[in-house]
C-alpha positions as CSV (number, residue, x, y, z in Angstrom):
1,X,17.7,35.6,48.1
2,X,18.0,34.3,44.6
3,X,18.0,30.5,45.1
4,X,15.0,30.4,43.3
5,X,15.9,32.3,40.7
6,X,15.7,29.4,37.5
7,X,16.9,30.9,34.5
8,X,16.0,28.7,30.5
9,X,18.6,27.6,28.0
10,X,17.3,30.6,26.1
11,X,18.0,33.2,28.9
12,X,21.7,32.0,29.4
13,X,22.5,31.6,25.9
14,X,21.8,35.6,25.9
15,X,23.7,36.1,29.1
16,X,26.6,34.4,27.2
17,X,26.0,36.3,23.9
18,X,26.1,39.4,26.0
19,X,29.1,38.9,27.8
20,X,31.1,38.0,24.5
21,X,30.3,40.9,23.0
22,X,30.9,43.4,25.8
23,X,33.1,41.5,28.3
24,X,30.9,42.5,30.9
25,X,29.6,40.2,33.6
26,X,26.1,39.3,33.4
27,X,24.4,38.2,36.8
28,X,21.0,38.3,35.1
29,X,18.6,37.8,32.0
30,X,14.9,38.6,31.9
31,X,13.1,38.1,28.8
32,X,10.1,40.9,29.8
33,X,7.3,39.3,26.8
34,X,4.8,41.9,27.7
35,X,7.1,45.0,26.5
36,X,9.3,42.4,24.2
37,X,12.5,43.8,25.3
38,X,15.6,41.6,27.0
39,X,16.4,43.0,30.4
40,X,20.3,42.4,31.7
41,X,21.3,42.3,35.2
42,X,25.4,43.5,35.1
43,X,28.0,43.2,37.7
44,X,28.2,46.5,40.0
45,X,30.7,48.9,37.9
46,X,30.8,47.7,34.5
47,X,27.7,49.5,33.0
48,X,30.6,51.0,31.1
49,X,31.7,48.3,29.6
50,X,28.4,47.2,28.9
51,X,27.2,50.1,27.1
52,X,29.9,50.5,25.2
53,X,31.5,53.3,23.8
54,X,28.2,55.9,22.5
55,X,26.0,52.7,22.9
56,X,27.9,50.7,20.4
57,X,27.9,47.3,22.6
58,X,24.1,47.8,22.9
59,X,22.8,48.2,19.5
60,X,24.8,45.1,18.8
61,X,23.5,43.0,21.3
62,X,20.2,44.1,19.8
63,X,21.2,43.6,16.4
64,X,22.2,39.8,17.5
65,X,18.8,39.1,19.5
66,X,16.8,41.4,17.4
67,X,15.1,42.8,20.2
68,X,15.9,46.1,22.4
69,X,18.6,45.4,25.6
70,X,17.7,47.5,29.2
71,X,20.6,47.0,31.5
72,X,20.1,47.5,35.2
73,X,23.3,47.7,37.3
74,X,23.7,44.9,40.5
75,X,23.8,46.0,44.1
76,X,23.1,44.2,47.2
77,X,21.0,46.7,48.7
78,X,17.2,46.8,47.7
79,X,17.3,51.0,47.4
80,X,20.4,51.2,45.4
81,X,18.9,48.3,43.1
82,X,15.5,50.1,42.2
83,X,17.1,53.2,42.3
84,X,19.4,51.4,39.3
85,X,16.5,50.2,38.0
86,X,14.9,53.6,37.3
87,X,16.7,56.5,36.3
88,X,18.7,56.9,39.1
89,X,19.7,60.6,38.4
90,X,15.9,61.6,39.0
91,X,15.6,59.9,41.8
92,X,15.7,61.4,45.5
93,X,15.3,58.6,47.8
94,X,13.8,54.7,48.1
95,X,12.0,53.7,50.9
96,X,11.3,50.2,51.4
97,X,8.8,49.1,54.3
98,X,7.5,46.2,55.6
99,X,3.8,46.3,55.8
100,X,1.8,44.2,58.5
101,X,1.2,41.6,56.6
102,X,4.8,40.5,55.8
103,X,4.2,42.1,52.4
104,X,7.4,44.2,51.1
105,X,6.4,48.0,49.3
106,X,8.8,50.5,48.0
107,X,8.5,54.1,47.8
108,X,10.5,56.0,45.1
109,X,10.6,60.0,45.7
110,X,11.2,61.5,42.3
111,X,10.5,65.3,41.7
112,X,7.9,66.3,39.8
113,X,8.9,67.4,36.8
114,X,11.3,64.0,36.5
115,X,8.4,61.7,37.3
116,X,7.4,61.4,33.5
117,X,11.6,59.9,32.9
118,X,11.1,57.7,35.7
119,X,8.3,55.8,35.3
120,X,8.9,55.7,31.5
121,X,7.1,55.2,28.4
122,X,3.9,53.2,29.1
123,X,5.4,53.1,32.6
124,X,8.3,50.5,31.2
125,X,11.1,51.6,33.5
126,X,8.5,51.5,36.8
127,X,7.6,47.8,35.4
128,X,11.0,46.8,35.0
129,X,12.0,47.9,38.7
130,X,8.7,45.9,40.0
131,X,9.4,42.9,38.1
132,X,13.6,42.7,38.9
133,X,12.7,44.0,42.6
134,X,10.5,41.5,43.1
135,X,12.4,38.6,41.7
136,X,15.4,40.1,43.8
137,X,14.2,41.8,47.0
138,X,10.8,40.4,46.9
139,X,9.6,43.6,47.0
140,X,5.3,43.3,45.8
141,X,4.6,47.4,44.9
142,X,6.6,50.3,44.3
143,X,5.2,53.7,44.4
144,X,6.2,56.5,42.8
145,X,5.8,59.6,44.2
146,X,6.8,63.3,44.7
147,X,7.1,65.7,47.6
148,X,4.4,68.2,47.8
């Protein structure tokens, strides 16, 4: 699942600077260049620990990088890991399908009137759960959707 996964000098030096500061465990580091933010990957039950008491282990770790820090919280299971990804409070249900053509496509069921927290800002948080499900879960498309 992740064997291919290559990570830069740059990427763990950040993973490293990360887990200094917070003590958390860092599985992950994606540098996203097209919304210039650093995304973490953290061990399953220390978000906590790397949020830091009011945020204060964040806005270090952006401080130190100089750019903003997303932190997304590891499972092994491709619907708890998008529904991480997002905002998982919002979020109803994942459904991930296998379409004919091998190709994998995941269906998030937000309600309506959360969809706009969801997908985020320019669509950021929707990006970030594509990219990190992909890389993860090889997962092509996520939809976001909400019952009618």
């Amino acid at each position: 699942m992740t064997d291919r996964i290559k990570l830069t000098s740059e990427e763990l030096g950040l993973m490293s600077l990360f887990q200094s500061i917070s003590g958390a465990t860092v599985r992950d580091c994606v540098q996203d260049s097209k919304i210039d933010r650093v995304i973490f990957v953290v061990n399953k039950g220390e978000m906590g620990l790397a949020i830091g008491k009011s945020g204060s282990t964040i806005k270090s770790v952006e401080k130190a990088i100089g750019k903003p820090v997303e932190l997304v919280e590891w499972s092994d299971d491709a619907r708890q890991f998008i529904m991480n990804s997002l905002n998982p409070q919002y979020v109803s249900d994942v459904k991930v399908s296998e379409k004919a053509d091998g190709t994998k496509v995941a269906t998030v069921i937000v309600d309506e009137k959360k969809k706009g927290a969801v997908l985020g800002k320019g669509g950021r948080n929707a990006e970030k759960a594509r990219l990190l499900a992909k890389r993860y879960f090889q997962v092509e498309a996520i939809h976001i959707v909400s019952p009618q």
